[in-house]
C-alpha positions in Angstrom: -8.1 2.7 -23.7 -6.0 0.7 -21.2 -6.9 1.0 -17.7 -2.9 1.4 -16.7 -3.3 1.4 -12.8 -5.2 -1.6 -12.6 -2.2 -3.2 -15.1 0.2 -1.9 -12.8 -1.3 -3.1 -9.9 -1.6 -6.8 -11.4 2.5 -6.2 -12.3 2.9 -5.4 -9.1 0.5 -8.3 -7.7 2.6 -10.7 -9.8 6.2 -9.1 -8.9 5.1 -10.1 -5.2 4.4 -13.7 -6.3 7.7 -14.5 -7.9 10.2 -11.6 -6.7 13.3 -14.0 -7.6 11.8 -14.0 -11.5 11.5 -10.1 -11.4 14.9 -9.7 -10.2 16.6 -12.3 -12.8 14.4 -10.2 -15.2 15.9 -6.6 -14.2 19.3 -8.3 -14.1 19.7 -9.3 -17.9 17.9 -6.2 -19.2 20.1 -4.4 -16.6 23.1 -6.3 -18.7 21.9 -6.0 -21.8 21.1 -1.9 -22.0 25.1 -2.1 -20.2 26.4 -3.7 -23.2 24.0 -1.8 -25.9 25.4 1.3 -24.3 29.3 0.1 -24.0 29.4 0.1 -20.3 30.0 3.8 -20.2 26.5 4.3 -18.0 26.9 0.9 -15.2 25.7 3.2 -12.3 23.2 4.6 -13.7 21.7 1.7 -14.8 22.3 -0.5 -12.1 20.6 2.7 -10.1 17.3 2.4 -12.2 17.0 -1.2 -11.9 16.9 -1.3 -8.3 14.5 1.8 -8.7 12.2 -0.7 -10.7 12.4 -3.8 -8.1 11.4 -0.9 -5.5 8.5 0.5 -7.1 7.5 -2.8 -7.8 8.1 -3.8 -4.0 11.2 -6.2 -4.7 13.8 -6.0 -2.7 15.9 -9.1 -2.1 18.7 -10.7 -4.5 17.3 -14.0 -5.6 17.9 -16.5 -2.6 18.9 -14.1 0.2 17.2 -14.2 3.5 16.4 -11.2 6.1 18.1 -11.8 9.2 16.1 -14.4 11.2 14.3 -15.7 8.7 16.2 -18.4 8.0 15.3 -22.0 8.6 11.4 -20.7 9.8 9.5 -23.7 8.5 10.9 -23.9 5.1 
């Protein structure tokens, strides 16, 4: 049998690595399941894709900077 917390620690390891791939990924499942389920439920599932970039310690839109970072050897 799987060993599901060392899998979801490597997800999470990876998630860390490239957080602008995770959130493109969350984004065009978050727009498919919308369109599967005739935008009646957009809240909701915007709500539990931002719950799954959290748990997986995302939290930045692809190309957005924290305040001050900006410029800082990039």
């Amino acid at each position: 049998m799987p060993d599901f917390g060392e899998l979801l620690n490597k997800a999470k390891q990876m998630a860390s690595e490239h957080p602008d791939q995770v959130v493109k990924g969350v984004e065009k499942l978050e727009d498919l399941v919308d369109k599967q389920t005739g935008g009646e439920h957009g809240s909701q599932i915007e709500s539990a894709g931002h719950m799954v970039e959290n748990f997986l310690g995302v939290h930045e839109e692809p190309g957005q900077q924290n305040p001050g970072q900006q410029n800082q050897g990039q």
